[in-house]
C-alpha positions as CSV (number, residue, x, y, z in Angstrom):
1,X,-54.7,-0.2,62.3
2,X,-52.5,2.0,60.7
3,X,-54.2,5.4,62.4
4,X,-54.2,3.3,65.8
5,X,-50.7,2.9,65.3
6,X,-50.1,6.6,64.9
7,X,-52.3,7.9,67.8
8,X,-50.1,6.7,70.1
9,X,-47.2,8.4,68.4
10,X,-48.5,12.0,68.2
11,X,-49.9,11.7,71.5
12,X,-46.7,11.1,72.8
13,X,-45.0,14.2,70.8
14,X,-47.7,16.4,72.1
15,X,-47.5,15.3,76.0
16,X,-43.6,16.3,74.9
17,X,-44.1,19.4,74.4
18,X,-47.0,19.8,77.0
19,X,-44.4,18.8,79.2
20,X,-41.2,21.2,78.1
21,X,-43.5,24.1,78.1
22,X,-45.5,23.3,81.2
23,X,-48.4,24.2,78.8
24,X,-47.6,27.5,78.4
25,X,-46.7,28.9,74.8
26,X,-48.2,25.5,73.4
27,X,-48.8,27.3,70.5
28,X,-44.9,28.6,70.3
29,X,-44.0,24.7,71.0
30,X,-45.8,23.4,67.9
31,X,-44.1,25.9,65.9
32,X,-40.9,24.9,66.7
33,X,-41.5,21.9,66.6
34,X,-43.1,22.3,62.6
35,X,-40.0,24.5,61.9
36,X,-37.8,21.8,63.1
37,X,-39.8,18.9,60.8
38,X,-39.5,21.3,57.7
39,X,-35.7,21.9,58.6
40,X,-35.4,18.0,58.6
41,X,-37.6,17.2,55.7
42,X,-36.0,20.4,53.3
43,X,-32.4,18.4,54.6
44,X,-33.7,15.2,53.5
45,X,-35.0,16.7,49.8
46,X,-31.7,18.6,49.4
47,X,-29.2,15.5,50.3
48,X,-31.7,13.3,48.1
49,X,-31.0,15.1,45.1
50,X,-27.4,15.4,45.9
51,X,-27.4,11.7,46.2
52,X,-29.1,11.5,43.4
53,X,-26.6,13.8,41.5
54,X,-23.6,11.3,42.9
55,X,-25.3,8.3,42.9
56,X,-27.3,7.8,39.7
57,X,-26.2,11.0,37.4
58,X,-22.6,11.1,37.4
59,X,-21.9,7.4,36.8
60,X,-24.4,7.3,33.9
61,X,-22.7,10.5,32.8
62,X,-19.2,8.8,33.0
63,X,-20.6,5.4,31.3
64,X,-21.7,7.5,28.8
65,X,-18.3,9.3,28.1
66,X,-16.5,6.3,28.2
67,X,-18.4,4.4,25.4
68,X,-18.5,7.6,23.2
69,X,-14.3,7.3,24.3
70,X,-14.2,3.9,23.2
71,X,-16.8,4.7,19.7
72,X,-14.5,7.3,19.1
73,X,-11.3,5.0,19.5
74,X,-13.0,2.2,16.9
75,X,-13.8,5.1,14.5
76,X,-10.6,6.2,14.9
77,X,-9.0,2.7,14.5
78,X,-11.0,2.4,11.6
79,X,-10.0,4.7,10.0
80,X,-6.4,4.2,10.4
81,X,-7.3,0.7,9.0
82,X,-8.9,1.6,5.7
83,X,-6.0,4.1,5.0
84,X,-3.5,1.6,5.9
85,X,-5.5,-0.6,3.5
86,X,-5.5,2.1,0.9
87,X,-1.7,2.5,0.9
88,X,-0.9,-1.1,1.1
89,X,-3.3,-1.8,-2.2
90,X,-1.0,1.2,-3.9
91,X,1.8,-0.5,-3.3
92,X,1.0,-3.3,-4.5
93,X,-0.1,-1.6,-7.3
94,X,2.7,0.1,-7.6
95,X,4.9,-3.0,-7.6
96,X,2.7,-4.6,-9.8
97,X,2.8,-1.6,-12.4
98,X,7.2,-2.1,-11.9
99,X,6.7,-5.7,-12.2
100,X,4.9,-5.6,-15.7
101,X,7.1,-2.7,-16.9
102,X,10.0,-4.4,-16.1
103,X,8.9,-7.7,-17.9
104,X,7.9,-5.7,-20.8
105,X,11.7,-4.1,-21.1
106,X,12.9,-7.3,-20.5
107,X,11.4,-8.8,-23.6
108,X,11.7,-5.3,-25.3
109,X,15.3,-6.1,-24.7
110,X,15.5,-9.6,-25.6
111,X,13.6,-9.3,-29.0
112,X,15.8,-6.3,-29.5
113,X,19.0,-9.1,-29.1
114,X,17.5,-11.6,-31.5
115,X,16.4,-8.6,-33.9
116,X,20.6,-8.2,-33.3
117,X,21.6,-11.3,-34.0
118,X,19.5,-12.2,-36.6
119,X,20.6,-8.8,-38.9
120,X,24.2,-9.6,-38.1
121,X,23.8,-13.7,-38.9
122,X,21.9,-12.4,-42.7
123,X,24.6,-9.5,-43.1
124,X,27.1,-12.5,-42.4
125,X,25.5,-14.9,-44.8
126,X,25.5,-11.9,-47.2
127,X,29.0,-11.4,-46.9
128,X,29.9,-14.6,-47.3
129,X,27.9,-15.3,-50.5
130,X,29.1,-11.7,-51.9
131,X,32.6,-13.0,-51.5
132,X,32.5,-16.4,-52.9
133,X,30.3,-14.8,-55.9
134,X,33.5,-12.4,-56.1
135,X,35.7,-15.4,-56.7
136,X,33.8,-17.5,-58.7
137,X,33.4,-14.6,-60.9
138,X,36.6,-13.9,-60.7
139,X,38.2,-17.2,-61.1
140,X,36.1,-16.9,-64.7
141,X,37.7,-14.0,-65.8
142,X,41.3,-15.4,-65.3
143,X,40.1,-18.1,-67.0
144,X,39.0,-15.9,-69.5
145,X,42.3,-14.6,-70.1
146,X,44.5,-16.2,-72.3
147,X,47.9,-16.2,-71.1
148,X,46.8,-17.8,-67.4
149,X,47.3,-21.2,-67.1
150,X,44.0,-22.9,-65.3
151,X,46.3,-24.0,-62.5
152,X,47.0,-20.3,-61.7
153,X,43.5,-19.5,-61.9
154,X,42.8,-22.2,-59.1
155,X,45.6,-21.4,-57.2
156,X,44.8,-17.5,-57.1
157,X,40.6,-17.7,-56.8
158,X,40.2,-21.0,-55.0
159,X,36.5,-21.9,-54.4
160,X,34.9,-20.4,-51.1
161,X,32.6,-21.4,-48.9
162,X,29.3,-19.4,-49.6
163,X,27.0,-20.8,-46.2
164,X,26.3,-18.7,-43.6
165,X,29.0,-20.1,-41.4
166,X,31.8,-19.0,-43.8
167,X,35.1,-17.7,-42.4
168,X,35.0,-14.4,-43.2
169,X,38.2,-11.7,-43.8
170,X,39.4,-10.3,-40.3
171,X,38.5,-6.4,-41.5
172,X,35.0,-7.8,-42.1
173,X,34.4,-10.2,-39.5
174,X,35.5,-7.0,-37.0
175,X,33.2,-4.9,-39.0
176,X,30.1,-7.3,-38.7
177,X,31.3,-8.1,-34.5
178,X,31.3,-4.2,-34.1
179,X,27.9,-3.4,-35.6
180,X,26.8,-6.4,-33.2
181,X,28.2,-5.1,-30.2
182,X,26.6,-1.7,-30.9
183,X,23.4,-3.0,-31.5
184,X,23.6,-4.9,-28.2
185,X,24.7,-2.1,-26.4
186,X,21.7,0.1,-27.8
187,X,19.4,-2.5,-26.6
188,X,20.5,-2.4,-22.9
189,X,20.5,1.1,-23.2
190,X,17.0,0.9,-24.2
191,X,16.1,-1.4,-21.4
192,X,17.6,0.9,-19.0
193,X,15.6,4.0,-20.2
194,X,12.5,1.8,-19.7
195,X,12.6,0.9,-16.2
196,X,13.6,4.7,-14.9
């Protein structure tokens, strides 16, 4: 059916050119007319693969370029991520590091203040046994003389208090408050040195 079909057709394109060249040159006619199809078809070919080029390459081309684009931006993100991670776990490293040297100064320093307090409360004590020894054994030796009266000896080197909360001389006290203040002073200077 197909051939039948086509018959028709041809016959028609040869009574054509029967008819333009009045049967002369038939042979010239069919080449023109061969050279005109192969002009059409090589025009067909070229614009197919131009609209193949524009149609089916480029956009798969551009597709492509835009997902490596948008790889490239997650890598990139990524990137900038973990590093930002990195820095932020330094710091709190860091922080962490200032923290625990700071609470380690800190009770540097506050042991050093009891250390403080606890040598000038003995030296204190000491003191204040030291001096009531002193009169005690001094009360015994005016005793111990003959020509003072007993009443003089109590008057002169009366009983003192020999606890640790004694009232001490001013010269001494000022001594003992001094050595304190120092020692206080050499532990905040310590502290300060520490968290430099």
């Amino acid at each position: 059916m197909r051939q039948a079909h086509c018959k028709p057709f041809f016959t028609k394109i040869r009574r054509y050119m029967l008819a333009r060249t009045g049967g002369r040159f038939a042979l010239a006619a069919k080449i023109d007319a061969l050279l005109k199809l192969g002009v059409i078809a090589s025009l067909l070919i070229a614009s197919s693969g131009v609209g193949y080029y524009y149609a089916v390459y480029l956009p798969a081309r551009d597709a492509l370029r835009e997902t490596e684009r948008q790889l490239e931006k997650f890598r990139a993100y990524g990137q900038m991520r973990a590093e930002q991670q990195r820095l932020d776990l330094q710091q709190r490293q860091l922080l962490e590091q200032k923290a625990a040297a700071k609470a380690a100064a800190d009770g540097r320093y506050q042991t050093c203040l009891s250390s403080a307090s606890a040598d000038h409360d003995a030296a204190w004590a000491t003191q204040c046994k030291s001096i009531a020894d002193k009169a005690v054994t001094d009360h015994a030796d005016c005793l111990a003389k003959p020509k003072l009266s007993k009443a003089y000896c109590d008057a002169a080197y009366r009983t003192r208090d020999d606890s640790a909360n004694c009232t001490l001389p001013l010269k001494n006290a000022a001594d003992l408050d001094g050595g304190l203040n120092s020692a206080r002073n050499r532990c905040l200077q310590e502290r300060n040195a520490a968290l430099r």
